[in-house]
C-alpha positions as CSV (number, residue, x, y, z in Angstrom):
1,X,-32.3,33.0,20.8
2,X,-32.9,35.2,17.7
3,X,-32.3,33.9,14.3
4,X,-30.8,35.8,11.6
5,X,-33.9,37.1,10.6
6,X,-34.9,38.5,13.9
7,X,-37.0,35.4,14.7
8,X,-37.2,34.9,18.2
9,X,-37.2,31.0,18.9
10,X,-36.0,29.0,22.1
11,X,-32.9,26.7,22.2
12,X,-32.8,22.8,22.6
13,X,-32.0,22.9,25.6
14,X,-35.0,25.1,27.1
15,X,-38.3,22.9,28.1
16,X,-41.0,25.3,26.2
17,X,-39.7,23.4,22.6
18,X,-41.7,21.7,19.9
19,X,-40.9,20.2,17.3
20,X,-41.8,21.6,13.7
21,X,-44.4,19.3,12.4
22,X,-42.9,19.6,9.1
23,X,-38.7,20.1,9.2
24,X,-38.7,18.5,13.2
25,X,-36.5,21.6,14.1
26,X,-37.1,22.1,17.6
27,X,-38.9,25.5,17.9
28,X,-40.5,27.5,20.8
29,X,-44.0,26.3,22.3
30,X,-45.7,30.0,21.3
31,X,-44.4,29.9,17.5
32,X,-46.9,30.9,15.0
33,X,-44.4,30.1,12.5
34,X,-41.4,27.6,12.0
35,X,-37.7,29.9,11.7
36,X,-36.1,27.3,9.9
37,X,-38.9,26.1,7.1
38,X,-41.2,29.1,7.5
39,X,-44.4,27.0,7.5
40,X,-47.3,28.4,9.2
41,X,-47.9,26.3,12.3
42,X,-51.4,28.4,13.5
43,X,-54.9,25.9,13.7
44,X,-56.9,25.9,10.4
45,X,-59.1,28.7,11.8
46,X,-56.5,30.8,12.5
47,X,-55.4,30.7,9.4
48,X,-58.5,30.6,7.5
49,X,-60.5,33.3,9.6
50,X,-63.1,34.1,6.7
51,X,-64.1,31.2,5.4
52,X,-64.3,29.9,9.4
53,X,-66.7,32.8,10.1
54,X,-68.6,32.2,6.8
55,X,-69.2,28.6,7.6
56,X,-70.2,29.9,11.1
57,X,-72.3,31.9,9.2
58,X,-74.2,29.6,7.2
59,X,-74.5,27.2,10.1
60,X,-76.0,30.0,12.4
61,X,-78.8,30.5,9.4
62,X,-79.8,27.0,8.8
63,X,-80.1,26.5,12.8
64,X,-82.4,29.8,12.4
65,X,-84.2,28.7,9.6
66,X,-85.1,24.8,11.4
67,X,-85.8,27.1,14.6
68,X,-88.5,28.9,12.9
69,X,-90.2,26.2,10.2
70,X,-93.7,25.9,10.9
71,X,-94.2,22.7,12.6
72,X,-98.4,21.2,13.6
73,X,-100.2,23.1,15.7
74,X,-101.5,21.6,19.2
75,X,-104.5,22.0,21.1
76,X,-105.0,22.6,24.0
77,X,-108.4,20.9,23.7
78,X,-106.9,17.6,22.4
79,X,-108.0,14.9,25.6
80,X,-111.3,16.8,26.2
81,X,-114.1,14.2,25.0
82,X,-116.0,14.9,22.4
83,X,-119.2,15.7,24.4
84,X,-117.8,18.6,25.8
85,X,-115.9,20.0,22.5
86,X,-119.7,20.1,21.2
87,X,-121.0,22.0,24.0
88,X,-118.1,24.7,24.4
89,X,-117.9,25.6,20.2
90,X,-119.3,28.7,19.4
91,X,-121.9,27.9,16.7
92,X,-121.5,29.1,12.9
93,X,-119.3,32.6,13.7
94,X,-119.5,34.9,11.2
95,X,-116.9,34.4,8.7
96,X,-115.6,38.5,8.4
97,X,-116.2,38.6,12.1
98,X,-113.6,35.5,12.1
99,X,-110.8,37.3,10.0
100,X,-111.0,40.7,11.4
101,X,-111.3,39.9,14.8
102,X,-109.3,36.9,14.9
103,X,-107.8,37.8,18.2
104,X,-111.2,37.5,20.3
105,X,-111.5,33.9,18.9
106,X,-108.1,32.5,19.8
107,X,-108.2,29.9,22.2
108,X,-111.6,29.5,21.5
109,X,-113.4,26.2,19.6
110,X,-115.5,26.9,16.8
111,X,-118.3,25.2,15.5
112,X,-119.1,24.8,11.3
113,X,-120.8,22.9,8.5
114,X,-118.5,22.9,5.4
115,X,-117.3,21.4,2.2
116,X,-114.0,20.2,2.1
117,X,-111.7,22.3,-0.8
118,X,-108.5,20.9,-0.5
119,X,-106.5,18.0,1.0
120,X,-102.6,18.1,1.6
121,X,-101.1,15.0,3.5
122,X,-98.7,15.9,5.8
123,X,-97.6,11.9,6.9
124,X,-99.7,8.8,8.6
125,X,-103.3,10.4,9.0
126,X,-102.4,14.0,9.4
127,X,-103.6,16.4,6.4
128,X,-104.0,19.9,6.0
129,X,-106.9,21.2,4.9
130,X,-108.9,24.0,2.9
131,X,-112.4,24.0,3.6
132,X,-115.1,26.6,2.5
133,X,-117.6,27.7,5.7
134,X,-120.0,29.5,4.4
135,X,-123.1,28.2,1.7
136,X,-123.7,31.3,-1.0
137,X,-127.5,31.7,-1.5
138,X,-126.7,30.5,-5.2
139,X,-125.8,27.1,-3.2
140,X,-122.0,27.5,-3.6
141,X,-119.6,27.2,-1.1
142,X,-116.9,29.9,0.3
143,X,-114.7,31.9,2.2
144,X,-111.9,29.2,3.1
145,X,-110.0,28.5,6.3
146,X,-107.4,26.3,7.4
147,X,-107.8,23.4,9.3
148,X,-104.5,21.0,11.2
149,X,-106.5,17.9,10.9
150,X,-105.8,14.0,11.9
151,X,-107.9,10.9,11.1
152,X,-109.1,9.3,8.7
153,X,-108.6,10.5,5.3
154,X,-111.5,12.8,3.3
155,X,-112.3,13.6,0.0
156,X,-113.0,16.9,-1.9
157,X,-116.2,18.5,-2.2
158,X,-117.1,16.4,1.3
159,X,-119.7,17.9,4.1
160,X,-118.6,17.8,7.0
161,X,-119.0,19.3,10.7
162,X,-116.1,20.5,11.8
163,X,-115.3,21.4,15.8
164,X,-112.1,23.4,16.0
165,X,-110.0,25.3,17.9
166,X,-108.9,29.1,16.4
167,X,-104.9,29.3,16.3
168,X,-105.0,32.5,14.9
169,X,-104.6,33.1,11.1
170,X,-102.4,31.5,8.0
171,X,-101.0,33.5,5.1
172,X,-100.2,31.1,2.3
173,X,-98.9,31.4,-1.3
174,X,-101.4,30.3,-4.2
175,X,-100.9,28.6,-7.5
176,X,-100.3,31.8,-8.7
177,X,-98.3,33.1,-6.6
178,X,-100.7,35.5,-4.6
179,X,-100.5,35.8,-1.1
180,X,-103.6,35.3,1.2
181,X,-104.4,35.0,4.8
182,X,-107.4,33.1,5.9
183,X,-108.3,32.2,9.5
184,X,-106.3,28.8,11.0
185,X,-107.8,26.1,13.3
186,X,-107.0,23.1,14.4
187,X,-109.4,20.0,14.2
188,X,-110.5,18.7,17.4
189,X,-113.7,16.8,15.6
190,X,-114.9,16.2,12.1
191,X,-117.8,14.2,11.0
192,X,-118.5,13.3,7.3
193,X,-122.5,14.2,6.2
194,X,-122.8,11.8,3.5
């Protein structure tokens, strides 16, 4: 049937009736909107389009974003005992020759003596670390590199060995907002020279 507004609609006695949700007219099964009351009776997306694909949106960029945080690094050196960590690190690498050719060394454990710059504690014993590899001849310590580490917690300006394994390299944001990119490792060993 066809109201007088050129609605098309079914009668009562056809079996593809509903019932308006909101004037109980019976109306046809397909009816996007009610003849008699004129209320919309599409889903909320299909009314709200927009704001349905914004929120898809904003969901899609937050999955992204969780996808793509920087969880810890793993080794693949992690169960090897400690004996054998020692004998495979490649001893005191030049530190330019780490940051320009950063490619040949991942994969590959490193070997250095250095002084501990900076302690960030992730959770439990796992802490991220700054430490400086290379004594000056003036008896100062520098050029920094990340380190993954986990165990037991150390102190600024300590000397320790550290046995590593090169991830690649990290680029950071410092106090003052300057960006730098320094070699990354993770800790396979550390030992405290007190």
């Amino acid at each position: 049937m066809i109201d007088e507004k050129g609605v098309r609609y079914l009668s009562k006695n056809n079996n593809s009736t509903k019932k308006c949700p909101y004037c109980k007219e019976d109306i046809g099964v397909d009816a996007k909107k009610c003849p008699k009351c004129q209320s919309d009776l599409r889903s909320w997306l299909g009314r709200h389009k927009i704001l349905a694909g914004f929120f898809l949106l904003v969901i899609l960029v937050f999955i992204l974003i969780i996808s793509t945080a920087e969880g810890p690094s793993t080794s693949q050196y992690s169960d090897m005992p400690i004996s054998k960590v020692k004998s495979m690190a490649l001893e005191d690498v030049p530190y330019d020759d780490l940051v320009r050719n950063n490619n040949d060394y991942v994969g590959k454990i490193v070997h250095y003596k250095a002084e501990v710059a900076q302690i960030n504690k992730r959770y439990n014993d796992k802490y991220i670390l700054r430490v400086y590899v290379t004594k000056s001849e003036y008896n100062s310590w520098e050029n920094d590199v990340w380190v993954e580490y986990e165990g037991k917690r150390l102190v600024e300006k300590d000397i320790i060995d550290l046995w590593g394994e090169v991830v690649g390299l990290k680029e950071y944001e410092t106090v003052l907002r300057a960006s730098r990119t320094i070699p990354k490792t993770v800790a396979l060993h550390v030992e405290t020279n007190q």
